[in-house]
C-alpha positions as CSV (number, residue, x, y, z in Angstrom):
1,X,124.5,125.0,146.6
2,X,127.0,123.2,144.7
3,X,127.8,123.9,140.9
4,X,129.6,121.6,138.8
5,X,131.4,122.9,136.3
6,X,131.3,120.8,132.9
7,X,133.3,121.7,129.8
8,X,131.0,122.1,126.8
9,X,133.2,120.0,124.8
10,X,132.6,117.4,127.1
11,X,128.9,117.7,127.4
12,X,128.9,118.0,123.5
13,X,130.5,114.7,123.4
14,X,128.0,112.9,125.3
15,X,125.0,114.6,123.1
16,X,126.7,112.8,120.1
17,X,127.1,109.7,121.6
18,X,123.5,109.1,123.6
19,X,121.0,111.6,121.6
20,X,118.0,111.8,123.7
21,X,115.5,109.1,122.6
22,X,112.8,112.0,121.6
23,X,115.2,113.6,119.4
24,X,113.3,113.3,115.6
25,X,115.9,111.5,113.5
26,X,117.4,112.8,110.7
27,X,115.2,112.4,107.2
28,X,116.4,109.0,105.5
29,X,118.2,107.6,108.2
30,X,114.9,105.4,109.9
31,X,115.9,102.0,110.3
32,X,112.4,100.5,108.1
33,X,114.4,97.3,107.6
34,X,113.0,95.7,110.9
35,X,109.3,96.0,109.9
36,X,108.1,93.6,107.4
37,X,107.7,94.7,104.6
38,X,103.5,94.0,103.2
39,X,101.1,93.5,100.0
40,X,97.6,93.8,100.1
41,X,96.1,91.5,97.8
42,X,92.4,92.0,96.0
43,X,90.8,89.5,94.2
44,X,87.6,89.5,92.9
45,X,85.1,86.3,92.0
46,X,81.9,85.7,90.6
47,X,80.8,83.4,93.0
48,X,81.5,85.6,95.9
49,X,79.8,88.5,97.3
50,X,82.0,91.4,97.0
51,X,86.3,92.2,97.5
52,X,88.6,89.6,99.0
53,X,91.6,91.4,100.1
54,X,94.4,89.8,102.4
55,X,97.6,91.7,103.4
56,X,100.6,89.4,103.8
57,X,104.1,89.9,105.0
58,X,106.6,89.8,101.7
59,X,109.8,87.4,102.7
60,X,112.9,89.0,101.9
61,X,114.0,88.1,98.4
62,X,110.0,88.3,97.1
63,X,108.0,91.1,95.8
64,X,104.1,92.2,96.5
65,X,103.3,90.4,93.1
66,X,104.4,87.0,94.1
67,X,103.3,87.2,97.0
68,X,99.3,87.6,95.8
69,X,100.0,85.0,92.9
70,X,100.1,82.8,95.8
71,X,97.3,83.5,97.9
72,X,95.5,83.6,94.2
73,X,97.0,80.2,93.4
74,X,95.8,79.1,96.7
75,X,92.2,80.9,96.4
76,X,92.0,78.6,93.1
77,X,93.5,75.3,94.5
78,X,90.5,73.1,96.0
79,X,93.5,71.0,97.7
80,X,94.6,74.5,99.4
81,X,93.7,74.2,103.5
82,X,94.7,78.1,103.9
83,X,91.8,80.6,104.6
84,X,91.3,83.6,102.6
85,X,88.2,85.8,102.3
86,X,86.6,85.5,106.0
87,X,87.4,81.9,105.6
88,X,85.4,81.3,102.3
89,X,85.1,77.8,100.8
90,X,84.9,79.4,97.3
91,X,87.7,77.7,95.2
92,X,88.5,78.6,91.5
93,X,87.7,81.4,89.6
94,X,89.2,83.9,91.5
95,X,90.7,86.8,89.6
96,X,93.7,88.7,91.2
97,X,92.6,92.9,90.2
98,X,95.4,94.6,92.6
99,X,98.5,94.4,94.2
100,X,99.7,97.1,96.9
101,X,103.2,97.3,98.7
102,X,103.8,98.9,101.7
């Protein structure tokens, strides 16, 4: 049998610069900025039978809040194609009652 003999410094070296993928990173480094960022949107109406909610990406440079203005905007527009609400055709008097980021 043939041993190789590897300096720890070198082996060291090579644990810095390829960690093992199954390595748990270190708390606050995770690299979030690749998943898109979401609101979930709930509305409520007279006219419909319970909760419309409807999660939606949030572009960069928006927030959770704009983001539900316009799906309410939409939900009250009876020009607005977009379906919300398992494809209701309820338009106007929807009421926006939460906004949640994740």
């Amino acid at each position: 049998m043939i041993l190789f003999h590897i300096p720890l410094t070198l082996v060291t070296a090579l644990l810095f610069l390829h960690p093992p993928a199954d390595l748990p990173r270190a708390p606050g480094k995770l690299d979030d900025s690749k998943a898109p960022q979401t609101a979930t949107c709930s509305f409520s109406n007279v006219r419909y039978s319970g909760w419309c909610r409807s999660t939606e990406n949030i572009p960069e440079g928006s927030t959770a809040d704009e983001v539900c203005q316009k799906v309410l905007n939409c939900l009250n527009d009876t020009g607005c194609t977009k379906t919300y609400c398992n494809a209701t055709d309820v338009r106007g008097g929807w009421k926006l009652e939460k906004v949640e980021a994740q």
